[in-house]
mmCIF file of the N, C-alpha and C atoms, coordinates in Angstrom:
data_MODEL
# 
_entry.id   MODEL 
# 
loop_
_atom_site.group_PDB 
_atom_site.id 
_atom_site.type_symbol 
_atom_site.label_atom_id 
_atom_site.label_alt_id 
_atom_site.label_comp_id 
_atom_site.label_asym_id 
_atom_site.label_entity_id 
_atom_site.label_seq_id 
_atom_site.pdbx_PDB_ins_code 
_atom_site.Cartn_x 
_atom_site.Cartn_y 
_atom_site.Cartn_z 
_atom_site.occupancy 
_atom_site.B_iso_or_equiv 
_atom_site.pdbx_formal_charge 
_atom_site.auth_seq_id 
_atom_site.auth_comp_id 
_atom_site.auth_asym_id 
_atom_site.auth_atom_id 
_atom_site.pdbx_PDB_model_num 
ATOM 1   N N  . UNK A 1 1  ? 0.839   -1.168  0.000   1.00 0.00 ? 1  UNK A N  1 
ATOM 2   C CA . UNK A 1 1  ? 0.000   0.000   0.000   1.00 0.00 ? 1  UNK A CA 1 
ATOM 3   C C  . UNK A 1 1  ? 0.888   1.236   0.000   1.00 0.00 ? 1  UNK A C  1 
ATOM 4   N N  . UNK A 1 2  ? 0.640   1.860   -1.177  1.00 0.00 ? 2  UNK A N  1 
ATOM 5   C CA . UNK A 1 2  ? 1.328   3.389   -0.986  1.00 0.00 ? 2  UNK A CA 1 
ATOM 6   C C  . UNK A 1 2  ? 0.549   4.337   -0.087  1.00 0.00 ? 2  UNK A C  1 
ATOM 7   N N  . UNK A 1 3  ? 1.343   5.555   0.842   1.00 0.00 ? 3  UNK A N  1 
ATOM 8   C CA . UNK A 1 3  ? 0.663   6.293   1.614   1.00 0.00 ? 3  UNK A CA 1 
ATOM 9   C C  . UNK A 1 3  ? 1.034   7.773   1.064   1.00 0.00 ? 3  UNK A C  1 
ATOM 10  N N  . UNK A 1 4  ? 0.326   8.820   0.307   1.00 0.00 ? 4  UNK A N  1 
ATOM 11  C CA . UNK A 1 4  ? 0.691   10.583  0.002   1.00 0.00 ? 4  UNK A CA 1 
ATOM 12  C C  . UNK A 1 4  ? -0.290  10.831  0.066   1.00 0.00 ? 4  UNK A C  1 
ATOM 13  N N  . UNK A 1 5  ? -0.050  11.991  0.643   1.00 0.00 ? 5  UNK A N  1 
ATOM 14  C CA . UNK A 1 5  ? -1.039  13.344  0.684   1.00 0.00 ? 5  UNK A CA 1 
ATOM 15  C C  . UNK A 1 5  ? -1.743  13.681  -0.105  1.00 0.00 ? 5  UNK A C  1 
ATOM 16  N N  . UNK A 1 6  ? -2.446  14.474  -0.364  1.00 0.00 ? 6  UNK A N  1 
ATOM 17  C CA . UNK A 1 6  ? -3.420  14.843  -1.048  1.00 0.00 ? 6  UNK A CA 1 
ATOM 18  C C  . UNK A 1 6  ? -2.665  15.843  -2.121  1.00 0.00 ? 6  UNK A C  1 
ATOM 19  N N  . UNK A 1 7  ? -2.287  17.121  -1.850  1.00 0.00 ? 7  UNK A N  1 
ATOM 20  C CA . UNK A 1 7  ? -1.164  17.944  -2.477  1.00 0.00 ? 7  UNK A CA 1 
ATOM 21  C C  . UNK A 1 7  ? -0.533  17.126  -3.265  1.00 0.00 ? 7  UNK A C  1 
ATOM 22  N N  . UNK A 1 8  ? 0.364   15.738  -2.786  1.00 0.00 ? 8  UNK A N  1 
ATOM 23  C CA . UNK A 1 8  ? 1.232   15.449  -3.738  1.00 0.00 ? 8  UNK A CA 1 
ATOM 24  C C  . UNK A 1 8  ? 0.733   14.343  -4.596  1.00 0.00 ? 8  UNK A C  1 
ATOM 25  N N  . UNK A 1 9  ? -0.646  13.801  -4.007  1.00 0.00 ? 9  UNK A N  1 
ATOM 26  C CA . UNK A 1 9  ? -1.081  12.478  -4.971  1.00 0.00 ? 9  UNK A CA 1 
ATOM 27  C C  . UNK A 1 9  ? -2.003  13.780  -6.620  1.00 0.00 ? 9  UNK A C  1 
ATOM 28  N N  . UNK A 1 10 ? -2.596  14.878  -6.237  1.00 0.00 ? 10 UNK A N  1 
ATOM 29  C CA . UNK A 1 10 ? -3.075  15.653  -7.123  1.00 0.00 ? 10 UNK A CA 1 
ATOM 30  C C  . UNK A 1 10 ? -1.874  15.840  -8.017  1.00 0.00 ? 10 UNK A C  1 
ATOM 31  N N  . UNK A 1 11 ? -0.691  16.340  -7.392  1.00 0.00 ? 11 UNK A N  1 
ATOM 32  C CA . UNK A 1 11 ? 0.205   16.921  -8.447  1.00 0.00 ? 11 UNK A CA 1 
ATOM 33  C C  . UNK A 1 11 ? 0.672   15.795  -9.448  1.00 0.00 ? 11 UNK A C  1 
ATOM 34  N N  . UNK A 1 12 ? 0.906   14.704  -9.089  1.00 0.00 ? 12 UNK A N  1 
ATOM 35  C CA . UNK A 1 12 ? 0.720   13.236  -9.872  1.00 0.00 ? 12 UNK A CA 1 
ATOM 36  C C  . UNK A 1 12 ? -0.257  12.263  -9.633  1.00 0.00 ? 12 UNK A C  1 
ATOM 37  N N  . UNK A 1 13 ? -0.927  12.467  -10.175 1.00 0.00 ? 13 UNK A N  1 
ATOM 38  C CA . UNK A 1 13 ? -2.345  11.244  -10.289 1.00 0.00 ? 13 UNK A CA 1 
ATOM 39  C C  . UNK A 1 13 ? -2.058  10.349  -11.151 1.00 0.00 ? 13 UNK A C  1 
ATOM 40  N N  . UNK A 1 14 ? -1.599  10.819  -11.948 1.00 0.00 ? 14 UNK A N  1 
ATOM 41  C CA . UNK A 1 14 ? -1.566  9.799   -13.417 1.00 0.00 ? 14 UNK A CA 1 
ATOM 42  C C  . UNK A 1 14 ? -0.547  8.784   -12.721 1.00 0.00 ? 14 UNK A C  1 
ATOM 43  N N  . UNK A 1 15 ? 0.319   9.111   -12.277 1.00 0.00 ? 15 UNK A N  1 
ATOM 44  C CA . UNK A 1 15 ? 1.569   7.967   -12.054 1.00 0.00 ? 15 UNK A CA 1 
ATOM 45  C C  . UNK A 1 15 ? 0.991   6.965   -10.961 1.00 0.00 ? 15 UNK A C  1 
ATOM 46  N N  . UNK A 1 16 ? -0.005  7.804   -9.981  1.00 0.00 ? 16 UNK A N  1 
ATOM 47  C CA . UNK A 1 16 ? -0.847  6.805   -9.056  1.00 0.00 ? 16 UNK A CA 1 
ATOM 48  C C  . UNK A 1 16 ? -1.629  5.814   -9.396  1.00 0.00 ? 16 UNK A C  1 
ATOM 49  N N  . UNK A 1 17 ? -2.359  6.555   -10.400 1.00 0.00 ? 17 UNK A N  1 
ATOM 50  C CA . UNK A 1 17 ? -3.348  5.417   -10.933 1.00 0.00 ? 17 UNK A CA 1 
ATOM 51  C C  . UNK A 1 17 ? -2.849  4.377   -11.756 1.00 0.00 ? 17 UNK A C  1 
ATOM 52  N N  . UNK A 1 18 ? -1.766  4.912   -12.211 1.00 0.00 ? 18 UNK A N  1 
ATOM 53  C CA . UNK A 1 18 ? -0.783  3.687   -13.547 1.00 0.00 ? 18 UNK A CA 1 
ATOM 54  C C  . UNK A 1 18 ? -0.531  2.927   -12.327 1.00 0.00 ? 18 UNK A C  1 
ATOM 55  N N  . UNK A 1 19 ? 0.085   3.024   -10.731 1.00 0.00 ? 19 UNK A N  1 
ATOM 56  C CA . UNK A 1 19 ? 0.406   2.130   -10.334 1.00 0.00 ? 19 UNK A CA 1 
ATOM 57  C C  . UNK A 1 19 ? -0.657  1.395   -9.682  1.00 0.00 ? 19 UNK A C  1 
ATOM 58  N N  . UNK A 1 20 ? -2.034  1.846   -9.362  1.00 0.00 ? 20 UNK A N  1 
ATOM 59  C CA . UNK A 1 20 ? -3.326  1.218   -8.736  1.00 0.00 ? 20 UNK A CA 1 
ATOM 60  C C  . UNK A 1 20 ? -3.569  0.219   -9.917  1.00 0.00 ? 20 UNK A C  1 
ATOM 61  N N  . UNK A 1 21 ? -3.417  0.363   -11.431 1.00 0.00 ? 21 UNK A N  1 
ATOM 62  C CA . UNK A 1 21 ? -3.982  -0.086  -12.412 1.00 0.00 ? 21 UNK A CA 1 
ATOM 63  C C  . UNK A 1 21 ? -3.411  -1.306  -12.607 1.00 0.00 ? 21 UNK A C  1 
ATOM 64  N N  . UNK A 1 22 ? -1.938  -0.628  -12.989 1.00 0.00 ? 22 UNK A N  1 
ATOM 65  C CA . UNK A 1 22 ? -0.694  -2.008  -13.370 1.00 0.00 ? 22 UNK A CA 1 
ATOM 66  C C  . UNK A 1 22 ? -0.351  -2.869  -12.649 1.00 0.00 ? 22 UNK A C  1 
ATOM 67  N N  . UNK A 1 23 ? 0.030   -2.126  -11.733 1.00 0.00 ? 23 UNK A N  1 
ATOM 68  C CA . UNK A 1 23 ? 0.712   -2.922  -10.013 1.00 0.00 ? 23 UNK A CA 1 
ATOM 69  C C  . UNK A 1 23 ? -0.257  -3.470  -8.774  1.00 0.00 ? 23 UNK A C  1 
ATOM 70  N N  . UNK A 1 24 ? -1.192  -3.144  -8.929  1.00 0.00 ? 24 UNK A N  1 
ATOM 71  C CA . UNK A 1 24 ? -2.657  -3.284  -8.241  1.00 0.00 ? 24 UNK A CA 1 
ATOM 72  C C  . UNK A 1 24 ? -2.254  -2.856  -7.088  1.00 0.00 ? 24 UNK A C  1 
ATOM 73  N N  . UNK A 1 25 ? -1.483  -1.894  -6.616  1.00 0.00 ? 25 UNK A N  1 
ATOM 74  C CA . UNK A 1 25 ? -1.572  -1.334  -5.743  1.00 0.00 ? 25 UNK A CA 1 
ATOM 75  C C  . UNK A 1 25 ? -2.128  -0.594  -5.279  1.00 0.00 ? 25 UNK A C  1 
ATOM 76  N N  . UNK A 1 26 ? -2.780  -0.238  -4.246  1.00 0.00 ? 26 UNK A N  1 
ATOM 77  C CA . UNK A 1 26 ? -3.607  0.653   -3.313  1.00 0.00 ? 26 UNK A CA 1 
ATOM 78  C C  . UNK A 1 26 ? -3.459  1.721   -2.773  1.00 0.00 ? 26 UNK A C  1 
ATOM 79  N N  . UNK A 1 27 ? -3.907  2.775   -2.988  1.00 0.00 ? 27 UNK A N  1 
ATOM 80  C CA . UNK A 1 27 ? -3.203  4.336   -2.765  1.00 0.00 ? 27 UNK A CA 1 
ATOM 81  C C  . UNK A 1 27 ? -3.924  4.659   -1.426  1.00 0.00 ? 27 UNK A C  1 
ATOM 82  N N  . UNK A 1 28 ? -3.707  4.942   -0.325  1.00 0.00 ? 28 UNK A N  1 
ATOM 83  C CA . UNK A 1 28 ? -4.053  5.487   0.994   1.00 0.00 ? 28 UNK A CA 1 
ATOM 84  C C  . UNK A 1 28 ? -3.599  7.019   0.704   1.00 0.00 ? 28 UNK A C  1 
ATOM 85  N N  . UNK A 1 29 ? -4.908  8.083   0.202   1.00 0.00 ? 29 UNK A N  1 
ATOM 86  C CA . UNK A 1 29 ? -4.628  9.514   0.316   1.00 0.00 ? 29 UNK A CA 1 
ATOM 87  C C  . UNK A 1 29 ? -4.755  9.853   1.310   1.00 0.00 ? 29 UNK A C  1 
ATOM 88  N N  . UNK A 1 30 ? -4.160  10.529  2.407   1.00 0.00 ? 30 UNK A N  1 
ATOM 89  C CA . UNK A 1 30 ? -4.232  11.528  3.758   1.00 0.00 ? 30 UNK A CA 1 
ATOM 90  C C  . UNK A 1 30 ? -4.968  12.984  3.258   1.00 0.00 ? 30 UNK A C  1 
ATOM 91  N N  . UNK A 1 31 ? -5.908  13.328  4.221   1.00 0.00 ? 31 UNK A N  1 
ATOM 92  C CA . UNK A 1 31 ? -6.251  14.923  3.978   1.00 0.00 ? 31 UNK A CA 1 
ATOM 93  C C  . UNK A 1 31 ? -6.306  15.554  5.262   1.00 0.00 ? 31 UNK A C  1 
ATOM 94  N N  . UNK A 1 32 ? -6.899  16.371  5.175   1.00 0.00 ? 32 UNK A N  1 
ATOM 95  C CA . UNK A 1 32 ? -6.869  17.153  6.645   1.00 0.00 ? 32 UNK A CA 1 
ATOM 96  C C  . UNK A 1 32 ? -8.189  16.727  7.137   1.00 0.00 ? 32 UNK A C  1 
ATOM 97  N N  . UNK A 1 33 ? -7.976  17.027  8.451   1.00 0.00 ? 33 UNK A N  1 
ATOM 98  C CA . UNK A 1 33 ? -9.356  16.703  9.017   1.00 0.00 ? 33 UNK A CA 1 
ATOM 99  C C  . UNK A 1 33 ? -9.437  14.896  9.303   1.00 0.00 ? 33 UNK A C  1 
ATOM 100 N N  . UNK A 1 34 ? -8.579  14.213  9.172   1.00 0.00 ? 34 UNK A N  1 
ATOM 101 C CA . UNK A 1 34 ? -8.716  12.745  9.343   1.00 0.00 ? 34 UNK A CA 1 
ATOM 102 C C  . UNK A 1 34 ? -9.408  12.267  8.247   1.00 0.00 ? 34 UNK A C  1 
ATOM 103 N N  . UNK A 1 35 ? -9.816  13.077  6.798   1.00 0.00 ? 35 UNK A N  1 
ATOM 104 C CA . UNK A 1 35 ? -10.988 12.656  5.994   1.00 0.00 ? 35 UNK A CA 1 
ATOM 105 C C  . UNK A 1 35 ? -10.108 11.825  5.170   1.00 0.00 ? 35 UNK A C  1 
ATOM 106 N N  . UNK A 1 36 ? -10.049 10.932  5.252   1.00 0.00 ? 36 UNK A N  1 
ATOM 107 C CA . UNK A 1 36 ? -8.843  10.232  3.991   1.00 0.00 ? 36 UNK A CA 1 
ATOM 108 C C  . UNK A 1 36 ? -9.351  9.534   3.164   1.00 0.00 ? 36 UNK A C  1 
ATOM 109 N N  . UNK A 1 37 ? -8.263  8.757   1.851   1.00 0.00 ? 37 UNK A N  1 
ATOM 110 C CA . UNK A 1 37 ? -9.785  8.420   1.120   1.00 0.00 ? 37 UNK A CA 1 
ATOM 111 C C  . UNK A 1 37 ? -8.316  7.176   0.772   1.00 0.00 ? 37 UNK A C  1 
ATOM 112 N N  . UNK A 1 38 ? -9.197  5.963   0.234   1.00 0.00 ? 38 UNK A N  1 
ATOM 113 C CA . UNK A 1 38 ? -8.619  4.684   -0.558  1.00 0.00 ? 38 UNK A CA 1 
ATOM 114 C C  . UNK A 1 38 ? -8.658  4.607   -1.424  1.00 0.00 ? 38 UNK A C  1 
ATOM 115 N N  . UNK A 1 39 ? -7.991  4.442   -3.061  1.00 0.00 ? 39 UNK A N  1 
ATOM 116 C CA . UNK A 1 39 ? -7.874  4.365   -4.500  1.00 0.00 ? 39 UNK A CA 1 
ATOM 117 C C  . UNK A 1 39 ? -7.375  2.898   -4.670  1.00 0.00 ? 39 UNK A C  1 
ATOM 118 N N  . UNK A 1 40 ? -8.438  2.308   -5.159  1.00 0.00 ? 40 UNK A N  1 
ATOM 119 C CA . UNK A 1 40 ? -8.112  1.165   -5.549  1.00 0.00 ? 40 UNK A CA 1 
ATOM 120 C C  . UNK A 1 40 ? -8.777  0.728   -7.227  1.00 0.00 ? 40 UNK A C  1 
ATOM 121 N N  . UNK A 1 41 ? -7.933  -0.483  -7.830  1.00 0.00 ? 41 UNK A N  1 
ATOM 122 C CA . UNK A 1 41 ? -8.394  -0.474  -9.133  1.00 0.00 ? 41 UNK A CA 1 
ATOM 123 C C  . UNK A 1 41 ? -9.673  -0.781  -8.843  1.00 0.00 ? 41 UNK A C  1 
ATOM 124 N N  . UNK A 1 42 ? -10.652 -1.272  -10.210 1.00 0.00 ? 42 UNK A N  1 
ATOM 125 C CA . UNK A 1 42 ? -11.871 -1.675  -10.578 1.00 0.00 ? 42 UNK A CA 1 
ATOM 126 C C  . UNK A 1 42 ? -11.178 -3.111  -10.451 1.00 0.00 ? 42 UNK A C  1 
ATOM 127 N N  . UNK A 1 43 ? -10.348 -3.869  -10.952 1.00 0.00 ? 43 UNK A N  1 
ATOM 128 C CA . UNK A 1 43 ? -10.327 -5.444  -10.270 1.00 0.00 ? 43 UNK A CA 1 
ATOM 129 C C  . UNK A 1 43 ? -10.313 -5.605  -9.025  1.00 0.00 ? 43 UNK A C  1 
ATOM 130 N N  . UNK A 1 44 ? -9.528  -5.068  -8.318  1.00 0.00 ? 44 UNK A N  1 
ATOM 131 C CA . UNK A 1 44 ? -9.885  -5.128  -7.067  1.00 0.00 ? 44 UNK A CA 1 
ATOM 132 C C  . UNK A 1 44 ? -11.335 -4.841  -6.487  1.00 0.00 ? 44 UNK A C  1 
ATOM 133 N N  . UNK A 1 45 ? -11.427 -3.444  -6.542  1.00 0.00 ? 45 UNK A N  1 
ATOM 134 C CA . UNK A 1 45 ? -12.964 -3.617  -6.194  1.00 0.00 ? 45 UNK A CA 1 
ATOM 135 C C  . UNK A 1 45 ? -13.796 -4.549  -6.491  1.00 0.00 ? 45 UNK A C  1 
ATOM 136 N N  . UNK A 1 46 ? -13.768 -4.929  -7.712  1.00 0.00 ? 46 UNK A N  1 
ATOM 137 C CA . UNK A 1 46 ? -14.787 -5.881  -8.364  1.00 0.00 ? 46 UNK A CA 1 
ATOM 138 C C  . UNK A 1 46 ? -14.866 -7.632  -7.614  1.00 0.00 ? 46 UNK A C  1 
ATOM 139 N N  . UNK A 1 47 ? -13.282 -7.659  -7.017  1.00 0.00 ? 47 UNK A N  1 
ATOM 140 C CA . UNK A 1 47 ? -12.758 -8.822  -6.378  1.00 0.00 ? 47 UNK A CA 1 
ATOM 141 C C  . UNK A 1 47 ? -13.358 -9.025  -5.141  1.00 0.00 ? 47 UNK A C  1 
ATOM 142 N N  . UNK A 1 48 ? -13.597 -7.593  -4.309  1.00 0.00 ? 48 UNK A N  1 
ATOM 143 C CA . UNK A 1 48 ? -13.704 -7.353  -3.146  1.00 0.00 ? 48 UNK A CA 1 
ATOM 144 C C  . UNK A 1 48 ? -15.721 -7.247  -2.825  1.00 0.00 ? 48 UNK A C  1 
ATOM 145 N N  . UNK A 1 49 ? -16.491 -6.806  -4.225  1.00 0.00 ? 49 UNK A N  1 
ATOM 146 C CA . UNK A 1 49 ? -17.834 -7.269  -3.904  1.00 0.00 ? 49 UNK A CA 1 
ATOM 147 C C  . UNK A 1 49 ? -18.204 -8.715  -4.286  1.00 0.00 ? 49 UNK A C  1 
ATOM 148 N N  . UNK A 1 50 ? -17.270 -8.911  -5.138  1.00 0.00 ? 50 UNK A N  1 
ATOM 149 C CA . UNK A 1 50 ? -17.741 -10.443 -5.361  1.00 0.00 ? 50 UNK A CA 1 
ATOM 150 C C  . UNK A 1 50 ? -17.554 -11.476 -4.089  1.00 0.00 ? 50 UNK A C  1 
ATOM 151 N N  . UNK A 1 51 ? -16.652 -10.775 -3.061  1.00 0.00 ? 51 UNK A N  1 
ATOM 152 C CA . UNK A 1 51 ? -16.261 -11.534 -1.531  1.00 0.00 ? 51 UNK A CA 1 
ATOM 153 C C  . UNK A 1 51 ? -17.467 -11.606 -1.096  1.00 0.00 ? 51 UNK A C  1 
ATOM 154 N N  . UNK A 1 52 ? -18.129 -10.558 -1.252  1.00 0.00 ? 52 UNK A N  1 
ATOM 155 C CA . UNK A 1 52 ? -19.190 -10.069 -0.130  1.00 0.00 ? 52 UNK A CA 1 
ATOM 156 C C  . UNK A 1 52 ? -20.485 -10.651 -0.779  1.00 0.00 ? 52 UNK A C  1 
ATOM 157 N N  . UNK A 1 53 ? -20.456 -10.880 -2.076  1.00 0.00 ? 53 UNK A N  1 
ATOM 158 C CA . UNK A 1 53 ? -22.363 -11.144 -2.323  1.00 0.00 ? 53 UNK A CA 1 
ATOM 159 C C  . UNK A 1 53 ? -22.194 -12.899 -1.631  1.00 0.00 ? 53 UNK A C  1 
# 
């Protein structure tokens, strides 16, 4: 799991998502306020409701 900020995941997104996409790695964005958010591909996700139905 990669962990950046918000500031620096905006200033490169593209290189984030090439690595959520390619590498199926998982982006943990930090923001202020504790509001943080998870970027994960569509296989994964897709992996992760198919757990659940």
């Amino acid at each position: 799991m990669l962990e950046v900020n918000y500031t620096n995941f905006c200033a490169d997104i593209e290189t984030y998502m090439d690595k959520t996409i390619d590498d199926s790695e998982t982006v943990f964005i930090t923001m202020e306020n504790n509001k943080n958010v998870v970027m994960l591909s569509e296989e994964v996700y897709n992996n992760l409701i198919e757990g659940i139905k």
